[in-house]
C-alpha positions, -999 to +999 in steps of 0.1 A: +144+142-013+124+160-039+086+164-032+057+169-056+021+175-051-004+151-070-036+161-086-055+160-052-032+189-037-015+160-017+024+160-012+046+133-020+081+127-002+095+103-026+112+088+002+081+079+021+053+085-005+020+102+003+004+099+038-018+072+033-054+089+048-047+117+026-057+093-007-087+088-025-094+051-020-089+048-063-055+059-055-052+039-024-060+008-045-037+015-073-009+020-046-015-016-029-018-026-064+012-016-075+031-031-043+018-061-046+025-064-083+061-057-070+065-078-038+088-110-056+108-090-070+115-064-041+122-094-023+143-116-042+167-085-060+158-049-039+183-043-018+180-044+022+169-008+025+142-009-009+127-044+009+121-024+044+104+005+025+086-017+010+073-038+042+067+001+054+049+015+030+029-017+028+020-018+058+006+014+063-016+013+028-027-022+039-037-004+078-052+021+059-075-003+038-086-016+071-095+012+082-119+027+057-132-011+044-137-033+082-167-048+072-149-060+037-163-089+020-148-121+025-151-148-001-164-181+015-143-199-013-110-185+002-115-201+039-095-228+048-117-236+078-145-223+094-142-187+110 
């Protein structure tokens, strides 16, 4: 696979994509942006090996958002019982 390096020095494996930690968390955003604006579709038409990529790569941005953001605010209007 072809690499490329983005405008913070990091490298891209366009099989994998960039190492998550390496991103600013702008970039990290637009990436689980971008996934998530994707998800339906990946799932009802991408083929077996473009829905696992995606479940990969989703799961590592999302682990990553964790990460930097634990103490994230949680909207009161979004629980559906008391936590």
């Amino acid at each position: 696979m072809a690499d490329a390096r983005s405008s913070t020095g990091a490298t891209a494996d366009f099989g994998t994509g960039v190492d998550p930690a390496v991103l600013a968390d702008d970039d990290l955003f637009r990436e689980l942006a971008s996934l998530h604006r994707t998800r339906l579709e990946t799932l009802r038409h991408g083929p077996d090996a473009a829905l696992e990529n995606h479940f990969r790569r989703t799961a590592e941005l999302e682990t990553e958002y964790m990460a930097r953001f634990p103490g994230r605010e949680v909207d009161p209007e979004r629980l559906t019982q008391a936590f």
